[in-house]
N, C-alpha and C positions, 0 to 999 in steps of 0.2 A: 198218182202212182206211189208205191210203198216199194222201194228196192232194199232188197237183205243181203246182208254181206255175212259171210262168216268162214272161216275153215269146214272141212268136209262132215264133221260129223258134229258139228257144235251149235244144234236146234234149230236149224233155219225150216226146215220140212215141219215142226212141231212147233212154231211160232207163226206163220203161217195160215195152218190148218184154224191154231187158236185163231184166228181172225175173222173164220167164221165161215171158211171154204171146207171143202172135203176132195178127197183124190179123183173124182171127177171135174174138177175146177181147173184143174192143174194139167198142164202140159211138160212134159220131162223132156230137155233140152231142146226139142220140136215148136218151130214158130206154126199155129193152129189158131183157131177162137176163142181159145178159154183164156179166162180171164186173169189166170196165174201161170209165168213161165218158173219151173224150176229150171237149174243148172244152167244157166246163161253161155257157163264156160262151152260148155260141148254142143250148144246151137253156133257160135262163134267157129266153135274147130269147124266144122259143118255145113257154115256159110261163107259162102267167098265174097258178101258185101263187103264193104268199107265200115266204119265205125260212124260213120254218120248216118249212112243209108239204113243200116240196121238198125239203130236207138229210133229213126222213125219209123219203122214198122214195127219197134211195140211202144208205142207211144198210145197203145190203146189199152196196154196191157194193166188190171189194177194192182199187180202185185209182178215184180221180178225177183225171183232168189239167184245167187250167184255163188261160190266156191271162189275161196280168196286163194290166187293162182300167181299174185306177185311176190310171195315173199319167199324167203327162202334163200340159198345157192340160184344164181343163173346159170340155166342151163345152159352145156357148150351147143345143143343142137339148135343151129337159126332157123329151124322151123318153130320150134317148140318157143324161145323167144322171141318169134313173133305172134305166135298164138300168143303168148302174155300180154305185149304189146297189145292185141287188137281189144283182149278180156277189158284189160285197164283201161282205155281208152272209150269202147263201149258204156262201161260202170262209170267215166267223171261223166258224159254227156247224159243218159238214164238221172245218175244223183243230181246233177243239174236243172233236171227236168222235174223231178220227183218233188211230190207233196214232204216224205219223211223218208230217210236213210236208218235203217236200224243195222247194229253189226252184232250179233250174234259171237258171245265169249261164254262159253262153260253154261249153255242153255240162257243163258241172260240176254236178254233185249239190251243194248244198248243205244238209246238214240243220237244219231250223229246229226240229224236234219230234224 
């Protein structure tokens, strides 16, 4: 597995695709078949797993992108900081799991794994 980390608009969708996929590979925030999930964040909002349970059910996945959702101001709302919670915590188990981590800065591949 290849998980992408990046802020919202800083070429995870467009480094990706470079991989050799196209928008039919790809599933947008939706756990399905395809072999690429984008937005991890709002499959997370969306599913009421655990962060365990969920990293294995895309453990089949060849490719996760994700919207980097730790940084920043914490928010005062304890929903909202626990949706980061469960984001973050999903992305170390996934990176853990993963062949390469790439982080996506100003369209650049970064490899972190």
């Amino acid at each position: 597995m290849v998980v992408v980390i990046g802020g919202r608009t800083s070429g995870k969708r467009t480094y990706v695709m470079g991989l050799g996929y196209d928008e039919s590979d790809a599933a947008d925030g939706v756990l399905d078949g395809r072999p690429v999930l984008l937005n991890l964040q709002d499959l997370v909002a969306s599913d009421p797993r655990e962060p365990a349970e969920l990293a294995a059910a895309l453990a089949d996945k060849q490719v996760v992108a994700c919207c980097e959702v730790g940084n920043g101001i914490v928010p005062l709302d304890p929903a909202e900081r626990a949706w980061r919670e469960r984001v973050g915590r999903t992305l170390n188990i996934l990176a853990d799991q993963a062949d390469s981590v790439i982080r996506m800065v100003c369209g650049i591949p970064v490899v972190l794994k």
